[in-house]
C-alpha positions in Angstrom: 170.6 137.2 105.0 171.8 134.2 103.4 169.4 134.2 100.2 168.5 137.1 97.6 164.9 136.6 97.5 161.8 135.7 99.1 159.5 133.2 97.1 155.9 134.5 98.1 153.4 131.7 97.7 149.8 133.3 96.8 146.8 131.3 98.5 143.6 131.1 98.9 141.8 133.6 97.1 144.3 135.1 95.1 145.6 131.7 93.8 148.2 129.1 93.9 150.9 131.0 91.4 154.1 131.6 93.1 156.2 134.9 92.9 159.6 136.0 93.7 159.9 138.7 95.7 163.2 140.9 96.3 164.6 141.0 99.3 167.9 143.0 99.3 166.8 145.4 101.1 165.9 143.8 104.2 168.0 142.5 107.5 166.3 139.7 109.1 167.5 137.3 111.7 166.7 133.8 109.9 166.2 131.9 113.1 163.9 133.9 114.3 161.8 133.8 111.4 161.8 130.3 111.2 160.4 129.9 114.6 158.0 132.5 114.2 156.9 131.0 110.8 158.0 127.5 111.2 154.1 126.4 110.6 153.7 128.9 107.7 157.1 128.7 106.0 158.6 125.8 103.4 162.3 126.4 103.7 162.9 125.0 100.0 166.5 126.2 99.6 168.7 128.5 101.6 166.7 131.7 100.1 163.8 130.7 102.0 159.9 130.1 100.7 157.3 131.7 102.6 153.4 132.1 102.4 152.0 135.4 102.2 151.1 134.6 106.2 154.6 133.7 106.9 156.1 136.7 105.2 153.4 139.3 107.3 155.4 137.7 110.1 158.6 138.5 108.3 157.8 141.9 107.8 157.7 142.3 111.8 160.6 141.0 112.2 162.3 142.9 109.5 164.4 146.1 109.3 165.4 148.0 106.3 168.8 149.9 105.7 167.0 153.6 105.3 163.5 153.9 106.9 161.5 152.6 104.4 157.8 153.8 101.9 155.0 152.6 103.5 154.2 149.2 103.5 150.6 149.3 102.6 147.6 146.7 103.1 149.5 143.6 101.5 153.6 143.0 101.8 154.0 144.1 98.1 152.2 147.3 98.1 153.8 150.8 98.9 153.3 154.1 98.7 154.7 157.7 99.3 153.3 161.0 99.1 153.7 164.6 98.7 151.4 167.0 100.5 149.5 169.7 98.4 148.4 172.5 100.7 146.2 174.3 98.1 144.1 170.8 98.6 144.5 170.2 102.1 145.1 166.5 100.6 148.1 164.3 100.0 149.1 163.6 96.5 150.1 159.6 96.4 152.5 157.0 93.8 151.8 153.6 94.5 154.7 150.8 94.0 153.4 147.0 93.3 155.9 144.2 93.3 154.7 141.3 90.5 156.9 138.6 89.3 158.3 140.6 86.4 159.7 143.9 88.5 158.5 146.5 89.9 155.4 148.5 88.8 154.9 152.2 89.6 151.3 154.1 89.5 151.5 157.8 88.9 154.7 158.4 91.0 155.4 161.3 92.5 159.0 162.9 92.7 161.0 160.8 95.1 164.2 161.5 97.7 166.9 160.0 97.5 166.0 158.0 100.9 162.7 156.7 98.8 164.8 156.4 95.5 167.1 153.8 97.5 164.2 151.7 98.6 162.8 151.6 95.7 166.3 150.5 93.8 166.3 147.6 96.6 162.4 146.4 96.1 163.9 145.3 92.8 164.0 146.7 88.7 161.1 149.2 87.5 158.9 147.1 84.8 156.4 149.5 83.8 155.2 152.8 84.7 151.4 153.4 84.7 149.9 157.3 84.3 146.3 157.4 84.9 145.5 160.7 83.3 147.6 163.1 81.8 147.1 165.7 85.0 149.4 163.3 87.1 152.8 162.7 84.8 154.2 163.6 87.7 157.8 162.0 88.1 156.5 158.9 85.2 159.4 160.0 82.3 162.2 160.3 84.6 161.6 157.2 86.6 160.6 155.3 83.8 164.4 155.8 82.8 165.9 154.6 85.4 165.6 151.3 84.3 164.2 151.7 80.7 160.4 150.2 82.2 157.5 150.4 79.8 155.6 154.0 80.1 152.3 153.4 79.9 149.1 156.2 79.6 144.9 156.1 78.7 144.9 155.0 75.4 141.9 157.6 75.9 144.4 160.0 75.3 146.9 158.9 73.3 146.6 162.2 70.5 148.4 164.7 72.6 149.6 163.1 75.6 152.3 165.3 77.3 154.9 162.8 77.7 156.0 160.1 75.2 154.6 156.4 76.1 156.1 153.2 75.0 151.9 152.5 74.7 148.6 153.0 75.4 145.9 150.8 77.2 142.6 151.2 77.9 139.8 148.6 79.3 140.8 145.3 80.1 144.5 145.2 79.0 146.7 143.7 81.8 149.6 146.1 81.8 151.6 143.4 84.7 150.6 139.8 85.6 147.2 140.4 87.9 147.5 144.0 87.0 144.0 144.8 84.8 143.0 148.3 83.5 139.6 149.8 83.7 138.6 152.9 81.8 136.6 155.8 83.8 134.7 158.0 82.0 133.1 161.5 82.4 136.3 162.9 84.7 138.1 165.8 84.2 140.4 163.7 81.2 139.3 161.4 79.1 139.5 157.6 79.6 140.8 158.1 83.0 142.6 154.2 84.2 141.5 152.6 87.4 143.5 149.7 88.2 142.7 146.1 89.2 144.8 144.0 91.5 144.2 140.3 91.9 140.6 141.3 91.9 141.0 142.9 95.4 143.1 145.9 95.1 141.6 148.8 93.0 143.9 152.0 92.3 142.6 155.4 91.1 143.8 158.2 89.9 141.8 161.5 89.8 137.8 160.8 89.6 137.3 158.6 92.9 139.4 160.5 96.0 138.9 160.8 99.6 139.2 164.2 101.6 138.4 162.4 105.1 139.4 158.8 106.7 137.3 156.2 105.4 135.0 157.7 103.1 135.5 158.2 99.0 134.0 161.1 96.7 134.7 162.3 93.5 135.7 165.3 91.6 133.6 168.4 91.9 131.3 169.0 89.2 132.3 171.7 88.0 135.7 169.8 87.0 133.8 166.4 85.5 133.7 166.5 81.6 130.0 164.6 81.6 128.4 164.0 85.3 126.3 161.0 84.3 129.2 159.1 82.5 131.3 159.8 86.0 128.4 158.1 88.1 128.1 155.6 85.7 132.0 154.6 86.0 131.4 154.7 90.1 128.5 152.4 89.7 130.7 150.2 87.9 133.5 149.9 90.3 131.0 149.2 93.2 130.0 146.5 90.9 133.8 145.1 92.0 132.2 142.8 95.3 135.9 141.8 95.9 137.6 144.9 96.3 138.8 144.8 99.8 141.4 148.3 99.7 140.7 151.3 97.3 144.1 153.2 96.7 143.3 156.7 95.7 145.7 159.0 94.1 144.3 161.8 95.8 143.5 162.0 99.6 142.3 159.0 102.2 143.6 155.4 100.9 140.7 152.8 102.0 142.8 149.6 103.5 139.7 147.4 104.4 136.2 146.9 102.8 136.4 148.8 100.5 133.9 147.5 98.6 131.2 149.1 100.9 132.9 151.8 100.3 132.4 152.2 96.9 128.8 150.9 97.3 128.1 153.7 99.8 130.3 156.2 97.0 127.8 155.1 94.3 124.9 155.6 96.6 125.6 158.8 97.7 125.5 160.3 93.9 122.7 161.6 92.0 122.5 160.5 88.2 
């Protein structure tokens, strides 16, 4: 490929604000992206400037050097997993391309195959932990590039791994990136994430142990039961959330708004 990067255009509903995307990792044949996406794509240099329809079409015509994460609901959203067997459930780190790097959400260890993918989706910015029960693989990947650590300011007395800070409701920890504090799960001030208003990320309180519908922890592992369905309540209050990422279990790619209305439904106060 000619260029180095990608320049994703953001429309519609998630804005005009343009973003540069890496793209060392991928082989593409530019011809046939530009006849696939000649309506979609303005070609304003040799690096090549796509919407965020032209570069879905990309994608399928796209090959990476090692099989790549998963390519989740939108082009800049992966993921990879671990399962646990205890839980029947797999344990997920999410990776979100913004304009300033790369930012990971409670990683899990990663092979060298998913290490090299990572390297080529661009530097590490920051490093989110939602709770102090999934550090997980935060410190050491957090080093790889010196990126910003960042836990519940909920917990900063104590936290088990050193933070470069703490955040708690409404700090933006990346551009489009906003924090929301949960409270009543098993950890204090528990961070949900907000993505361009459509994307929300969890970490331990809302889960999913089967396709397409979400839960929460067991009781018997919530600190305060009301203030848990309080916090659901409040993220069904999110009307557009269209894909729920869940550290634990069943990620929810489409309207997943309703599920979180149905989630909040289904609990007892």
């Amino acid at each position: 490929m000619t260029g180095e990067r990608l320049l994703f255009r953001r429309t519609g509903k998630l804005g005009g604000e343009a973003h540069h995307i890496p793209c060392a990792a991928l082989r593409v044949e530019l011809p046939l992206v530009r006849e696939d996406c000649r309506r979609e794509a303005s070609w304003a240099s040799e690096s090549g400037c796509l919407t965020e329809r032209a570069l879905s079409t990309l994608g399928r015509r796209a090959s990476f050097d090692r099989e790549p994460m998963k390519t989740l609901h939108q082009p800049t959203f992966f993921s990879w997993s671990r399962f646990d067997e205890a839980r029947n459930v797999d344990f997920h780190g999410y990776a979100i391309i913004r304009p300033g790097g790369v930012v990971l959400v409670d990683p899990m260890p990663m092979s060298a195959h998913d290490l090299a993918h990572l390297d080529a989706l661009g530097t590490i910015s920051a490093v989110v932990v939602t709770n102090s029960d999934h550090t997980r693989a935060a410190q050491e990947l957090a080093a790889r590039s010196n990126a910003e650590l960042l836990g519940p300011r909920a917990e900063a007395e104590g936290f088990p791994i050193p933070c470069s800070r703490f955040v708690g409701e409404g700090d933006e920890v990346a551009p489009g990136i906003v924090v929301m504090e949960l409270h009543g799960s098993k950890t204090p001030g528990e961070l949900a994430l907000v993505v361009d208003d459509t994307t929300l990320i969890t970490g331990d309180l809302v889960r999913a142990h089967r396709a397409g519908a979400l839960t929460i922890l067991p009781d018997a592992k919530l600190a305060d039961r009301a203030l848990a369905v309080a916090s659901v309540r409040r993220l069904a209050a999110l009307d557009r959330i269209d894909a729920v990422l869940v550290g634990d279990g069943w990620p929810v790619f489409r309207d997943g708004h309703r599920a979180l209305v149905e989630l909040a439904g289904s609990l007892e106060s």
